[in-house]
C-alpha positions as CSV (number, residue, x, y, z in Angstrom):
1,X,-32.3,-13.5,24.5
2,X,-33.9,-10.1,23.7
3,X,-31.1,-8.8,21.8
4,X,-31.8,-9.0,18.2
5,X,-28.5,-9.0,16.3
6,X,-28.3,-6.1,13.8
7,X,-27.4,-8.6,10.7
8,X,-28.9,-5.8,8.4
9,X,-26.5,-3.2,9.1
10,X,-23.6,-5.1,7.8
11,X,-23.4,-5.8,4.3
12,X,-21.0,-8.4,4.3
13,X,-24.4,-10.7,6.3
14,X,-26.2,-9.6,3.0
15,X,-23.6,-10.5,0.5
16,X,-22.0,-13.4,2.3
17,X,-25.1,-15.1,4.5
18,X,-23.3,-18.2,4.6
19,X,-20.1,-16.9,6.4
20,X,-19.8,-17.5,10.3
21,X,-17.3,-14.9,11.2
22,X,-15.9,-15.5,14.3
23,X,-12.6,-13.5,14.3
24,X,-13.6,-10.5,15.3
25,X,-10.9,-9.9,18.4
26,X,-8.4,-9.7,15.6
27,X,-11.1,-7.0,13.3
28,X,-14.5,-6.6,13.7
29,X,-16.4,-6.8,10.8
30,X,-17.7,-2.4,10.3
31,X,-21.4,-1.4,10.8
32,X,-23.2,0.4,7.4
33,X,-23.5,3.8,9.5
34,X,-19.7,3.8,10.3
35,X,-18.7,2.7,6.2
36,X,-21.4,5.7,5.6
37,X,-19.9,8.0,8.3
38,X,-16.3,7.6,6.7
39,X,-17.5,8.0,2.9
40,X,-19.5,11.2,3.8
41,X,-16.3,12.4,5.6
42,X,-14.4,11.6,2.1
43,X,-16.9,13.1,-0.3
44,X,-17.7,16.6,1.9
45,X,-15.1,17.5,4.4
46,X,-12.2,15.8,3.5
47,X,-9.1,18.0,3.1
48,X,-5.8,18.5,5.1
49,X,-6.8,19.3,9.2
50,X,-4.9,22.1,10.9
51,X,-4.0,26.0,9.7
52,X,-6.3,25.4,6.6
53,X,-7.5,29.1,5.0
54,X,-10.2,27.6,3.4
55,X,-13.9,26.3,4.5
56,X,-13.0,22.6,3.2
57,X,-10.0,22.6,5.5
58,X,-11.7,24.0,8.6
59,X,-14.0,21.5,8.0
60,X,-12.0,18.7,7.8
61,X,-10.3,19.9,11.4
62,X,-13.5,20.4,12.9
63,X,-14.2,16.9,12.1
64,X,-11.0,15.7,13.1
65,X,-11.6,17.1,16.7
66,X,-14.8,16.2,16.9
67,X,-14.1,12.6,16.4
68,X,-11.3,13.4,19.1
69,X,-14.1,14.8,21.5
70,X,-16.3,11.7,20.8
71,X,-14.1,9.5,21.4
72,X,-12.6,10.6,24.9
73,X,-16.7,10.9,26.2
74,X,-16.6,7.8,24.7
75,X,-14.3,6.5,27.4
76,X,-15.0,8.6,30.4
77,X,-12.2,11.7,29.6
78,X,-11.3,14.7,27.8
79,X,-10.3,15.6,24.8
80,X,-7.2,17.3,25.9
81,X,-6.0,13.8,26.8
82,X,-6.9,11.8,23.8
83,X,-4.4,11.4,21.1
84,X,-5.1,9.8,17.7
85,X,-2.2,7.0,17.0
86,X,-1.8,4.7,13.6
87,X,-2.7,1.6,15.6
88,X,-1.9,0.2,19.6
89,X,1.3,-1.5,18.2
90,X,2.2,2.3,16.9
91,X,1.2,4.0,20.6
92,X,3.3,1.1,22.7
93,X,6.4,1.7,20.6
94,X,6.2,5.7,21.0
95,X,5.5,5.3,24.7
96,X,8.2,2.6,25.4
97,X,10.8,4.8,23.6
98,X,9.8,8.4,25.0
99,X,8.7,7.3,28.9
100,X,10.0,10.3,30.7
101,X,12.6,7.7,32.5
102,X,16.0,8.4,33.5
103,X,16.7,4.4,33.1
104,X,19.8,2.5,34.6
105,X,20.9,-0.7,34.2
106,X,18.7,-3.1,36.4
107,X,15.7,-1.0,35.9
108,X,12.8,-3.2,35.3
109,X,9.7,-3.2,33.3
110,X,6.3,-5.3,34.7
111,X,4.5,-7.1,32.2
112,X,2.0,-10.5,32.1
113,X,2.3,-13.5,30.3
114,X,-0.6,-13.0,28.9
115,X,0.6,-10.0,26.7
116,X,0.4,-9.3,23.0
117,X,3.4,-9.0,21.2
118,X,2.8,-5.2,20.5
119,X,3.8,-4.9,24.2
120,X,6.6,-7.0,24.6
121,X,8.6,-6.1,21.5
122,X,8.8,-2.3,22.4
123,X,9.8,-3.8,25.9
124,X,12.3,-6.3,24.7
125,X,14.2,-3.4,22.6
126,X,14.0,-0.9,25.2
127,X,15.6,-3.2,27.4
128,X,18.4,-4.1,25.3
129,X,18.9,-0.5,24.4
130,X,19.7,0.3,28.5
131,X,20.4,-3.4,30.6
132,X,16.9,-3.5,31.7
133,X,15.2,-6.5,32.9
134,X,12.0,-7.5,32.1
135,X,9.6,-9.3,34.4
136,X,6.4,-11.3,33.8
137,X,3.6,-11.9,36.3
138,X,2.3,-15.5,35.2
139,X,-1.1,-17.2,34.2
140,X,-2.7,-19.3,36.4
141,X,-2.6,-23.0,34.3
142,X,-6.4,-23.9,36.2
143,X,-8.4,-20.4,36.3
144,X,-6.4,-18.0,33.7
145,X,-6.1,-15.7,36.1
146,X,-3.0,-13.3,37.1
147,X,-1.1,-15.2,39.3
148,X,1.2,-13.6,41.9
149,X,2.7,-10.2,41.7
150,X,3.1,-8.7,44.3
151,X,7.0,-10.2,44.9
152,X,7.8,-8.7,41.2
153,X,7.0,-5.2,42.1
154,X,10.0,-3.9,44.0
155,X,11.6,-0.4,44.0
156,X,13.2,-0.7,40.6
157,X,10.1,-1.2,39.1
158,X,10.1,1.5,36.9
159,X,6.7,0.7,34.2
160,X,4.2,-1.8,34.2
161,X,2.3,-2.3,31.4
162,X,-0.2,-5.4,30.9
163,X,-3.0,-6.0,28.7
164,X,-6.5,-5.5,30.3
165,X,-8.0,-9.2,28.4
166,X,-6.1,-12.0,27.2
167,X,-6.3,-12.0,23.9
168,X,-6.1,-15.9,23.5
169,X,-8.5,-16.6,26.7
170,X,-10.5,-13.6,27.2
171,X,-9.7,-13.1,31.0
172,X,-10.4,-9.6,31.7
173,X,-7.7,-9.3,34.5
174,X,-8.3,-7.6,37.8
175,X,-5.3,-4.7,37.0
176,X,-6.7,-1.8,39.6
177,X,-4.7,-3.4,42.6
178,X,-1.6,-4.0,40.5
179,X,-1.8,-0.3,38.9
180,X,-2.5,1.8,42.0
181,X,0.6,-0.2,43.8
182,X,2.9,0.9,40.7
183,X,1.6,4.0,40.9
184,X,2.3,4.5,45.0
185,X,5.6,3.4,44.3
186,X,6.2,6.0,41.2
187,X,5.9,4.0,38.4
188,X,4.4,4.4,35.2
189,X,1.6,2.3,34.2
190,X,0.1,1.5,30.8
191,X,-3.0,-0.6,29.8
192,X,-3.7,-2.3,26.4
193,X,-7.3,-2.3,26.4
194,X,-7.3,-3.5,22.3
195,X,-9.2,-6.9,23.5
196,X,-11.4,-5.2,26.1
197,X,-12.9,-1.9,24.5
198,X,-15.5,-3.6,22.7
199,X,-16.6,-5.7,25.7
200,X,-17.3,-3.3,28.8
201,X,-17.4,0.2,29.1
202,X,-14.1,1.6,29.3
203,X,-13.9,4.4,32.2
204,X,-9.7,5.0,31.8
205,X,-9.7,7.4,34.6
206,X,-10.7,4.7,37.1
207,X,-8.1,2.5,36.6
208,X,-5.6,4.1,37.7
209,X,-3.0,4.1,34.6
210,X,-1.0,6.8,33.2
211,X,-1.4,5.3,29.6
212,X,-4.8,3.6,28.2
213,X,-4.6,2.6,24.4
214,X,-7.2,0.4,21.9
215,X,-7.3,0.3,18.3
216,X,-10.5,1.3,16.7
217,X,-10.8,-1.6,14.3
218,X,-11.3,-3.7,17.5
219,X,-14.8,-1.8,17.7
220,X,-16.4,-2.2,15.2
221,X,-14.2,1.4,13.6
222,X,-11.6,0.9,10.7
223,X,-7.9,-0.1,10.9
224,X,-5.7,3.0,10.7
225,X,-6.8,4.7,14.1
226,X,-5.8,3.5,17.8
227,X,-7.4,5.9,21.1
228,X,-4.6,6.9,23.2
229,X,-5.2,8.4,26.4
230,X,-2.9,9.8,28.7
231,X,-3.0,11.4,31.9
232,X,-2.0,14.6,32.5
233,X,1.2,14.0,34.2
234,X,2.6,11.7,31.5
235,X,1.2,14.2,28.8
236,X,3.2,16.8,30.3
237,X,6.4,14.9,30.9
238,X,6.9,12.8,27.6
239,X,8.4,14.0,24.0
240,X,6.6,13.4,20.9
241,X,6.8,9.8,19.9
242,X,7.4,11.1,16.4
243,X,8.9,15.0,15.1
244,X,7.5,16.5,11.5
245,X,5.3,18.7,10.8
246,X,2.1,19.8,12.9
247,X,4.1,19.8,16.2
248,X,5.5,23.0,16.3
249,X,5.3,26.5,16.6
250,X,9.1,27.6,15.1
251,X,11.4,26.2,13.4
252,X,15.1,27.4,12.4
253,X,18.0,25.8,11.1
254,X,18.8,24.6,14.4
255,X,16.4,24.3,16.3
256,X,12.4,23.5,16.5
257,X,9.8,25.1,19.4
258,X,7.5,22.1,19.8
259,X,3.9,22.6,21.2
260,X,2.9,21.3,24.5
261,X,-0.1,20.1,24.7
262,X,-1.4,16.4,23.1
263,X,-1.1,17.7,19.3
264,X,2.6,16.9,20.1
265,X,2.3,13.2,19.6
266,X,0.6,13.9,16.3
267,X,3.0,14.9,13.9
268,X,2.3,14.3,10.3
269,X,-0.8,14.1,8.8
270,X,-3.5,12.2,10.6
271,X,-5.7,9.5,9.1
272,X,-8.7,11.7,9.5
273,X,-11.3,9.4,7.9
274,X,-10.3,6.4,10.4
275,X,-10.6,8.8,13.3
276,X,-14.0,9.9,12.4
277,X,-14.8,6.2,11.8
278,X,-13.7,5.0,15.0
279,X,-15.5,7.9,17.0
280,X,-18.7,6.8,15.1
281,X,-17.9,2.8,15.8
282,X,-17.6,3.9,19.1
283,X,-21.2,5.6,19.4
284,X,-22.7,2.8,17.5
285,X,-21.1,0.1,20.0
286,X,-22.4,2.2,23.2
287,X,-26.1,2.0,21.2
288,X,-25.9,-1.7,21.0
289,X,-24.8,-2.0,25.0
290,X,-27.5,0.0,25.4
291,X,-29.9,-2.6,23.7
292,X,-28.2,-6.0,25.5
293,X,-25.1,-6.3,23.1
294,X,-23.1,-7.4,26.2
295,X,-25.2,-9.7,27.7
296,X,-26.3,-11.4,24.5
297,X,-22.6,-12.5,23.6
298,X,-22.0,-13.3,27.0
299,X,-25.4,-15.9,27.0
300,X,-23.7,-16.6,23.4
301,X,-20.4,-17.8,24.4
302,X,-21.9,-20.2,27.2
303,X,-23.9,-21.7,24.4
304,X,-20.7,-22.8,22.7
305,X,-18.6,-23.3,26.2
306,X,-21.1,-25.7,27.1
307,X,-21.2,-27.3,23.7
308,X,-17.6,-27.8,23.4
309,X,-17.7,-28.8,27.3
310,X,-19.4,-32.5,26.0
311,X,-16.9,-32.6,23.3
312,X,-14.1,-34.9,24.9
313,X,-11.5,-34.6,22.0
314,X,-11.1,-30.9,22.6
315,X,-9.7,-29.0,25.7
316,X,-11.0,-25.7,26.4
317,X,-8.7,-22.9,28.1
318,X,-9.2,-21.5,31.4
319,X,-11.3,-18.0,31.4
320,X,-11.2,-16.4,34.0
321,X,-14.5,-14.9,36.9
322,X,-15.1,-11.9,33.9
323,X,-14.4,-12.4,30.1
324,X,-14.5,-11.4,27.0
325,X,-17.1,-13.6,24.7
326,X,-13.7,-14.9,23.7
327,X,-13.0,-19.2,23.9
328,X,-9.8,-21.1,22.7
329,X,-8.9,-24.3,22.2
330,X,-7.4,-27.2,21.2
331,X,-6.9,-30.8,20.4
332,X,-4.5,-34.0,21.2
333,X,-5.7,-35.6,17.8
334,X,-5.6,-32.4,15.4
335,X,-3.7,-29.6,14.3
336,X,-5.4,-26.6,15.9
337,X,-4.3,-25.2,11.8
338,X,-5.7,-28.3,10.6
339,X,-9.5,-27.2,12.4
340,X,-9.6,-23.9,11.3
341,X,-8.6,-25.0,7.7
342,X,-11.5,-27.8,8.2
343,X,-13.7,-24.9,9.6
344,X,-12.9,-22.7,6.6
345,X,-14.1,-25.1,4.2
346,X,-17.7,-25.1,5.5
347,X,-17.9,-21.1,5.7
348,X,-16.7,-20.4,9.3
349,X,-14.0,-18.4,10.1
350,X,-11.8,-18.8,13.2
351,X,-8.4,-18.0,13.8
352,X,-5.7,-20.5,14.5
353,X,-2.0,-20.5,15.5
354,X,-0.2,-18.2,18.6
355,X,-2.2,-15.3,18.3
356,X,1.0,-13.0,18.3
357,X,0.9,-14.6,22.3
358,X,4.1,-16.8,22.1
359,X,5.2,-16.2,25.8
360,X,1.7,-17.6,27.4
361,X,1.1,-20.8,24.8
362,X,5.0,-21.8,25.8
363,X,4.4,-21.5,29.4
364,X,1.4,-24.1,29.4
365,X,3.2,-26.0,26.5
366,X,0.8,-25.4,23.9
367,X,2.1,-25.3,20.1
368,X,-1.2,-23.2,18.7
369,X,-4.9,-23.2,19.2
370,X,-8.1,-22.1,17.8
371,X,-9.6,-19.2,18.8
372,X,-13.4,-18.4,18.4
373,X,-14.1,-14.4,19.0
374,X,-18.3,-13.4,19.3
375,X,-19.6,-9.8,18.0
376,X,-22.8,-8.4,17.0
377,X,-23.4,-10.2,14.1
378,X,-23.3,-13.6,15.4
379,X,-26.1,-15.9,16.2
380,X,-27.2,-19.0,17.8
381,X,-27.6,-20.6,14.6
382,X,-23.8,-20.1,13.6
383,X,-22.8,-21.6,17.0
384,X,-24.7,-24.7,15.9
385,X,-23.4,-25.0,12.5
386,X,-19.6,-24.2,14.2
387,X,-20.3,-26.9,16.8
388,X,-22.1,-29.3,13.5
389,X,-18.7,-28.8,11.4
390,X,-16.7,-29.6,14.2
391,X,-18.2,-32.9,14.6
392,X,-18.2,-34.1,11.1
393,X,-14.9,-33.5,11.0
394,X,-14.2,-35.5,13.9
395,X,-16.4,-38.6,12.5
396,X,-14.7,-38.3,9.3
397,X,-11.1,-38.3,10.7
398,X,-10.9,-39.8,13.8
399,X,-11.8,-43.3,12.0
């Protein structure tokens, strides 16, 4: 592998070189250049964004908007479409409540098994707010692929949103076919792309969506920030998700003139210093694709897949033609808690439990597993001492 893993721009490898982090689809650990991008923002620009008469305010906003500009090249748009949200859980809420959708009872809403519980929830209370019905396309048990959908898209279909990788396997799903039908038929479509952004190159004009959302923190940014991207249609046709300051142009005692264009979903003041962190994560992930990041996790992952492969006391799940550097499991013999908590103990972090994915670990039975997530700063080395630690711990309980 060619790729040499940047260990030396993150300080937690310097001050904790015995920690095997492999969580990093829940928060990637934060590069030095973003953590010194986001300080320098603090210390020299930092001020409130927007109708500032002052040079520190102006340039606050023009940082603010040029994070915003940054961050839609980042993903193949414009700026005019890109709308800085608290987090993807924040952006699925405000777009389940203000669809432009004059709903009936009966409507339904087209979602996967596979999906995080930031987009069900929204769906679930929308739903219960109007008699709609809410209907999953399920997960292939063998290959943890999308199964069958076509028969679930009928003319009441009025969203579909799904999640562009599992978050527990790693399948990047095939959505394109699924989208453009929903889209022929006049529906709105949304992507979470939170488990997918720091994994491919996100182009969210191609897929055919009306809605594309991630949270920074999943690349390599800060928590605080989530990209949301809308096309121009749903731009123009839905309210703010949230009404306050920044939005408008006029205000009386009864009324408000709201602006139009995609300041509208940004009332308040914005978390300016997570923006202009996740713009900067953003151009520091597209360097390391540049160098092999992608292939090197990918070569990464089969290491381990392979490794766990031999290991008979654990079952690996299903992950799909393209994936994430992603792997779950689990055991017959041991507590998928009871692993991690074994894991913990010799430096190595996983994660353990449902991963917020209830719906897809009930339909194939499973109570919890553990989840092993690959980024930048992980190395051969730290699959074998993962692999190592597994092992003792199965010698010294197993008897």
């Amino acid at each position: 592998m060619s790729y040499q893993p940047p260990l030396e721009q993150f300080e937690f490898c310097q001050y904790q070189p015995e920690l095997a982090y492999f969580d990093s689809a829940a928060s990637c650990q934060v590069p030095q250049s973003v953590l010194t991008k986001l300080l320098d923002y603090y210390q020299h620009q930092h001020a409130n964004v927007h109708r500032a008469s002052y040079a520190r305010g102006r340039a606050a906003t023009q940082c603010y908007e040029q994070a915003r500009r940054d961050c839609a090249q980042a993903i193949g748009a414009t700026a005019a479409q890109v709308s800085f949200q608290a987090s993807t859980t924040s952006a699925l809420n405000g777009l389940a409540q203000q669809l432009p959708v004059a709903w009936q009872a009966g409507d339904e809403i087209l979602l996967s098994s596979a999906e995080h519980h930031a987009n069900i929830l929204p769906w679930q209370r929308l739903a219960a707010q109007h008699d709609l019905r809410l209907r999953f396309i399920s997960l292939d048990r063998a290959s943890g692929e999308l199964g069958e959908w076509q028969h679930l898209l009928g003319p009441r279909t009025k969203v579909v949103s799904l999640t562009l990788a599992s978050n527990i396997t790693g399948t990047r799903f095939a959505l394109e076919p699924i989208l453009a039908a929903a889209q022929q038929q006049g529906a709105w479509t949304i992507v979470d792309a939170a488990q997918a952004v720091a994994h491919e190159q996100l182009a969210v004009t191609q897929l055919g969506a009306d809605a594309v959302v991630f949270s920074a923190h999943k690349a390599y940014g800060v928590a605080g920030c989530a990209v949301l991207w809308l096309s121009q249609a749903l731009l123009a046709a839905s309210e703010p998700f949230t009404v306050g300051g920044g939005i408008v142009t006029g205000v009386t005692k009864s009324h408000a003139n709201l602006v139009t264009g995609i300041h509208k979903f940004e009332a308040g003041t914005p978390n300016v210093g997570a923006a202009v962190a996740a713009a900067s994560g953003l151009a520091w992930l597209q360097q390391q694709q540049q160098l092999g990041l992608h292939d090197y996790l990918q070569a990464l992952r089969q290491q381990l897949w392979q490794q766990l492969q031999q290991r008979a006391w654990l079952t690996l799940l299903p992950t799909g033609k393209q994936h994430t550097p992603v792997i779950a499991f689990y055991s017959d013999e041991f507590q998928a808690h009871d692993i991690a908590t074994w894991l913990d103990q010799h430096q190595i972090a996983v994660r353990a439990g449902h991963h917020c994915a209830q719906i897809l670990l009930q339909d194939w039975q499973l109570p919890a597993v553990v989840r092993v997530s690959l980024a930048a700063y992980n190395t051969p080395a730290q699959i074998e001492r993962l692999v190592a630690a597994l092992d003792a711990g199965w010698q010294l309980f197993a008897d």
